[in-house]
C-alpha positions as CSV (number, residue, x, y, z in Angstrom):
1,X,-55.8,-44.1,-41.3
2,X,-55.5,-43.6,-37.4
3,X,-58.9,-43.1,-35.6
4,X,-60.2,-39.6,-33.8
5,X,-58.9,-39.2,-30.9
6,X,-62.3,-39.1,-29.9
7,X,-62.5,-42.4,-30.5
8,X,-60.0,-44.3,-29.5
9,X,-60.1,-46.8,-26.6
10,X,-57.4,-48.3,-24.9
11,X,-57.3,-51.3,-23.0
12,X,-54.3,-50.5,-20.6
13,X,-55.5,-46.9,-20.0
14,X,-55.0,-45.8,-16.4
15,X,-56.4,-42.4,-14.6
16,X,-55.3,-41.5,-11.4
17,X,-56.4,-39.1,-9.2
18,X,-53.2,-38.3,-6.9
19,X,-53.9,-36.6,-3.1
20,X,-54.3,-33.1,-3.6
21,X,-50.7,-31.7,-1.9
22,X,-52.5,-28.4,-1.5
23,X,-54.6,-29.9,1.1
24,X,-51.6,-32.0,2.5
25,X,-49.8,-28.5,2.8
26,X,-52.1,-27.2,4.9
27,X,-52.7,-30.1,7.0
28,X,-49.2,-30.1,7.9
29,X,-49.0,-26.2,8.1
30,X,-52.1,-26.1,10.6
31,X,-50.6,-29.0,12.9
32,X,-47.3,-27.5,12.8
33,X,-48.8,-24.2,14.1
34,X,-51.1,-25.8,16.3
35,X,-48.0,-27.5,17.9
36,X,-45.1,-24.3,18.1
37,X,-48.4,-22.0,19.8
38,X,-49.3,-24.6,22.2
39,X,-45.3,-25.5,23.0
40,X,-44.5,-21.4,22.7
41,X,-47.9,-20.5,25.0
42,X,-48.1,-23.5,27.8
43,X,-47.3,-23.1,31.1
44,X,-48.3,-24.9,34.4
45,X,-49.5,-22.6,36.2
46,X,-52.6,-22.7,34.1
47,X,-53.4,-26.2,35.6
48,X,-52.8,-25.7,39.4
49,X,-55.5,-24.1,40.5
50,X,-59.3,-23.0,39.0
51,X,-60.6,-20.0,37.9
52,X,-61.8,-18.1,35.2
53,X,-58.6,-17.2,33.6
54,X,-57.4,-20.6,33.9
55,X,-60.9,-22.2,32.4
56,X,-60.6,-19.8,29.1
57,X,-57.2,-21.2,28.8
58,X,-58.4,-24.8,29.5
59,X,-61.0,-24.0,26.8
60,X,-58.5,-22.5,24.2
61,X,-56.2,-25.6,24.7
62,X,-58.8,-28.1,23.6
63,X,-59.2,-25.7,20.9
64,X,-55.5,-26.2,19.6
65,X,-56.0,-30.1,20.7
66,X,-59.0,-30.4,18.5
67,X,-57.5,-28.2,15.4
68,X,-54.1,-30.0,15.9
69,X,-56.4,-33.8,15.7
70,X,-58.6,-32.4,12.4
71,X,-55.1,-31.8,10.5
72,X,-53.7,-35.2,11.3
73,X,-56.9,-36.8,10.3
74,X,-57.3,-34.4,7.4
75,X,-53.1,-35.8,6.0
76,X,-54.4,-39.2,7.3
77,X,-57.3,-39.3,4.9
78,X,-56.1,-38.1,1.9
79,X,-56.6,-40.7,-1.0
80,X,-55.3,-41.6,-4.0
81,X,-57.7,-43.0,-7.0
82,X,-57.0,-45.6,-9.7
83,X,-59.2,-46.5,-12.6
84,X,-58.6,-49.2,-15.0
85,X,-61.0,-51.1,-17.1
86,X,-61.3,-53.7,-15.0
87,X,-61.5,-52.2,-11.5
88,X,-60.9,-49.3,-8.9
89,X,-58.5,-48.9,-6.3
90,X,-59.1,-46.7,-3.6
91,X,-55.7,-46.5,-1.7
92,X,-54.7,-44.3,1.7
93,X,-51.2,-43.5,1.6
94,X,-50.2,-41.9,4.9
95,X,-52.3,-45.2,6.2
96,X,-50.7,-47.5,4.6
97,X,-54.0,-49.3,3.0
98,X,-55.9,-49.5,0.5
99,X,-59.3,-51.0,-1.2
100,X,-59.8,-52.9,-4.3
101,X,-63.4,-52.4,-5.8
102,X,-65.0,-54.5,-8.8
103,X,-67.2,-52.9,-10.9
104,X,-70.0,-55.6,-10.4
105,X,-69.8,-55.1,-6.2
106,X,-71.1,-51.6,-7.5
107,X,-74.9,-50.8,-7.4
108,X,-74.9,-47.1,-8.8
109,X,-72.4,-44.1,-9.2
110,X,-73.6,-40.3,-8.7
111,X,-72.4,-36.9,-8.8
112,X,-73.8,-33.9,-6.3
113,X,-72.3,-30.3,-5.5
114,X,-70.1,-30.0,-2.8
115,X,-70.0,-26.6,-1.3
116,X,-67.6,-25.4,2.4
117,X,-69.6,-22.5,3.5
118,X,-68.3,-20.1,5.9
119,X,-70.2,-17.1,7.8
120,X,-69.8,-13.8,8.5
121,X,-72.1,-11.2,10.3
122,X,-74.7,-13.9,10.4
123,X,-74.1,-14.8,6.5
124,X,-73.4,-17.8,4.9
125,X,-70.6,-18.1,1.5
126,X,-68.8,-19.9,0.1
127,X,-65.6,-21.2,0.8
128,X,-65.1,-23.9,-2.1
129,X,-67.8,-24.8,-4.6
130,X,-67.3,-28.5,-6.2
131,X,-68.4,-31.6,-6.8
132,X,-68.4,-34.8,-5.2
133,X,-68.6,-38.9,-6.9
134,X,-71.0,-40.7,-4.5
135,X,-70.1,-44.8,-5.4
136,X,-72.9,-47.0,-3.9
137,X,-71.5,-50.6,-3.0
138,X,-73.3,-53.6,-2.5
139,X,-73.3,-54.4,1.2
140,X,-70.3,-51.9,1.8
141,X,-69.9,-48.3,3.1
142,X,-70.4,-45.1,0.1
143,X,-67.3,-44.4,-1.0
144,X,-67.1,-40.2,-1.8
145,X,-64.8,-38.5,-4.0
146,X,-64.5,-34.5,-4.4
147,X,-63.2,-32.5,-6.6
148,X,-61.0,-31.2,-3.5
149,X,-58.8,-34.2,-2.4
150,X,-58.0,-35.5,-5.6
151,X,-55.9,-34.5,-9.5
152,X,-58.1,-35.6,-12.9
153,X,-61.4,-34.9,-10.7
154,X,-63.4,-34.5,-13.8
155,X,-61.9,-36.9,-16.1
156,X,-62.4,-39.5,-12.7
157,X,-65.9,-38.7,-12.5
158,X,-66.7,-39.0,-16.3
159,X,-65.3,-42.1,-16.5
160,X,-67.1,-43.4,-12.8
161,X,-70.4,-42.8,-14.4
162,X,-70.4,-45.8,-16.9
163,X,-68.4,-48.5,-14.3
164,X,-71.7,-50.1,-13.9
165,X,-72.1,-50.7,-17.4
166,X,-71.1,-54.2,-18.9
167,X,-69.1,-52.4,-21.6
168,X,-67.2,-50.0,-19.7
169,X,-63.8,-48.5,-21.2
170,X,-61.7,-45.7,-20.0
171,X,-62.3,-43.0,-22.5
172,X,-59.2,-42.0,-23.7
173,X,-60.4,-38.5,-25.1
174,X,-60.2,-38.1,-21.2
175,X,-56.7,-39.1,-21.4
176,X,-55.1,-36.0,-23.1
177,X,-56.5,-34.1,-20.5
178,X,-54.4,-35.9,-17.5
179,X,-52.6,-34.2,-15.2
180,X,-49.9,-35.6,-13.3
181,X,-48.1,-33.1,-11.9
182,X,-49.1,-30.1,-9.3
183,X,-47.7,-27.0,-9.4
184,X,-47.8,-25.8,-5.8
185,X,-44.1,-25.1,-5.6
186,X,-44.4,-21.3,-4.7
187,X,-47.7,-22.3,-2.9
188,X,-45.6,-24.5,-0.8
189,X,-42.8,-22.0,-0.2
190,X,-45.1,-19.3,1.6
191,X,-46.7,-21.8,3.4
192,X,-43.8,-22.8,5.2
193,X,-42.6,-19.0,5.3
194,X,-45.2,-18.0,6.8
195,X,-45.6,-20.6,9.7
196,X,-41.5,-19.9,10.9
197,X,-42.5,-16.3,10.6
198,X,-45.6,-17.1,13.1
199,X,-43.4,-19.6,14.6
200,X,-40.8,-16.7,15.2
201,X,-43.0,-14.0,16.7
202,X,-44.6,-16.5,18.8
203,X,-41.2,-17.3,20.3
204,X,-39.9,-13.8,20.7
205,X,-43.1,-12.7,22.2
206,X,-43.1,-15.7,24.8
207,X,-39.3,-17.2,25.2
């Protein structure tokens, strides 16, 4: 008779939490449109002499400067998660590296919300309501997980819970619940329609 799913455990069982590509969409969508408005709107005139128009334009630049740096570190950051039985790996693709961690360097594992607020009129709401996986490490930085960056969030974080535990299996009632694919297609599609439409009125308006 086969076990309950329920119960099964399997020694090879692997999760992984992929980079989200929604956020890796608009990283590259807000540096791509950080770029074509400051190629589209610079001009030198702007840096020959001082005064007030030129300052707000000064000001505005570093704007685009800073907006254009936060995307790049935001496609920079994105990381991949994989859980085994026997250890995690915390891997940064767009950098090339990545961390192997074994469960006995690990003191304790967490969970908090993780809320983006916005504001308008003087109020605060919110933006994107989650949760985050706080892993303490002996003698090592935090490492964080949110539901935002990563696939299988809450089969991750189920699973995270128990590492410190000398018995620890992946659960594999978890397992039917993977997902390895993201369906951000038509999500991806507009995206990019939408920056050459900017792109295009920018250029018209300017060339």
């Amino acid at each position: 008779m086969n076990k309950p799913v329920e119960d099964q455990e399997i020694d090879d069982t692997t999760i992984v939490g992929n980079p989200n590509l929604l956020l890796l969409g608009l990283g590259i969508f807000a540096f791509l449109l950080s770029i074509t408005i400051a190629y589209f709107t610079f001009n030198p005139k702007y840096f020959t002499e001082i005064n007030v128009e030129n300052i707000l334009v000064w000001v505005f630049a570093g704007f685009i400067a800073l907006f254009a740096f936060l995307s790049i570190y935001l496609i920079l950051t994105l990381k991949k998660v994989t859980l085994t039985n026997t250890g995690l790996n915390i891997s940064y693709p767009f950098l090339n590296s990545s961390t192997d961690i074994i469960f006995d360097d690990v003191c304790k594992v967490y969970d908090q919300d993780y809320n983006i607020k916005g504001s308008h009129n003087y109020r605060l709401y919110d933006i994107y309501k989650g949760k985050k996986t706080i892993i303490e490490i002996y003698n090592a930085k935090n490492i964080v997980i949110t539901s935002l960056e990563v696939t299988n969030y809450a089969i991750l974080a189920q699973n995270l819970k128990n590492i410190t535990k000398s018995y620890f299996k992946v659960k594999t009632h978890y397992y039917e619940n993977i997902v390895n694919t993201q369906r951000y297609g038509w999500f991806v599609f507009w995206v990019f329609f939408i920056y050459f439409l900017i792109a295009y009125i920018i250029y018209k308006k300017y060339s």
